[in-house]
Each structure stands twice: as structure tokens, then as C-alpha cells.
C-alpha positions in Angstrom: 0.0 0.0 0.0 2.6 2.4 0.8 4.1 1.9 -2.9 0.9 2.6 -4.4 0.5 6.1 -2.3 4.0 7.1 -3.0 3.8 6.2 -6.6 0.2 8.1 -6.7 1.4 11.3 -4.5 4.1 11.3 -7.6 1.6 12.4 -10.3 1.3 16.0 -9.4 5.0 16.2 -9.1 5.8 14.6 -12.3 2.6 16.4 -14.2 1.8 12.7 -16.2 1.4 9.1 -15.9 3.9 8.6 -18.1 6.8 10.1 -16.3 5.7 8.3 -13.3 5.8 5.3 -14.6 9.3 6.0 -15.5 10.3 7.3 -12.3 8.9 5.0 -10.3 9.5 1.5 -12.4 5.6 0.3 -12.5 3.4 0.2 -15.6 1.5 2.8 -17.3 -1.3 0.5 -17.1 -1.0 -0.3 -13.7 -0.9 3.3 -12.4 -3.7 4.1 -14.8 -6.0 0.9 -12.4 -4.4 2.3 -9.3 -5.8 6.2 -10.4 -9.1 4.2 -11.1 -9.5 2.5 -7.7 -8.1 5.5 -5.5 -11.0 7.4 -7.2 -13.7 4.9 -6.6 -12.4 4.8 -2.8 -12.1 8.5 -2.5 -16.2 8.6 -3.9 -17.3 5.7 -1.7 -15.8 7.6 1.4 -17.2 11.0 0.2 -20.6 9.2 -0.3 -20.6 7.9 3.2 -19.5 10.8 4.9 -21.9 13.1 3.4 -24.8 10.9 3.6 -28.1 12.6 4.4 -26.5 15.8 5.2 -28.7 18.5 4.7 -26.0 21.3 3.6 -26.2 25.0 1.8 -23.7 25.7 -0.4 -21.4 27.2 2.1 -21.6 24.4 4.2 -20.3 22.0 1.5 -17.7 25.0 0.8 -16.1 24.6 3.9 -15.9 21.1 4.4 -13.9 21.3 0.9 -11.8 23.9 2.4 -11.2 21.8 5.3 -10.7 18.7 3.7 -8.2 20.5 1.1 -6.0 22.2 4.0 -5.9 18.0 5.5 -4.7 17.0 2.0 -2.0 20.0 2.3 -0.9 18.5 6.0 -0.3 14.6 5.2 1.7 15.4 2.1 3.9 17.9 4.0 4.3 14.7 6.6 4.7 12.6 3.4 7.6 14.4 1.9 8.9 14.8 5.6 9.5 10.7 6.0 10.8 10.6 2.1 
């Protein structure tokens, strides 16, 4: 698992699947599934969590916001342990 997060937290770096896949030794293909099923998790969870909230628009604005600055955090810890 940590592989596939490493390899994944690469793509923003890099700017394409192709120079990850150089980079970090796996398949196009296989980083193309791994996009695939990190998406489908990251919906499932969003689904969940979100479930029968009744939210405005700025409700759902600020849990973005929060949820962004969380994103900022573990990839600052991430590069931290690299």
C-alpha cells in the first residue's frame, strides 16, 4: 500500500502518468488501475460521509476547504518521511 500512495502522491510532481511510470519503475497501465481505484475509494468515502447531510452551499464549501488544508498536511508529513 505504501508503494501505491507514494507512486500516486508522484503524479502531481511529475505532471503525467507517463513520467511516473518511468520514475517510479511500474506500468502505465497499472498506475492508470491504481488512479481508477483510489477514485472509486475517494467517492465511496465521500458518499458515506456526506450521507443525508442536509447542507447550503457554504456548508459544503467549507468542508472542501477543510478537507483540502488536511490533504496540504499529510503530504507535507509525506515528503517529511521521504
Amino acid at each position: 500500500m505504501d508503494e501505491v500512495c507514494r507512486t500516486l502522491a508522484q503524479i502531481p510532481e511529475k505532471g503525467s502518468i507517463r513520467g511516473v511510470a518511468r520514475s517510479s519503475g511500474h506500468d502505465k497501465s497499472t498506475i492508470c488501475r491504481w488512479i481508477d481505484l483510489a477514485g472509486k475509494h475517494c467517492k465511496e468515502v465521500t458518499d458515506y460521509f456526506l450521507m443525508e447531510l442536509r447542507l447550503d452551499r457554504v456548508q459544503v464549501d467549507e468542508i472542501w476547504s477543510y478537507i483540502k488544508k488536511g490533504e496540504k498536511r499529510r503530504y507535507q508529513r509525506f515528503e517529511r518521511i521521504r
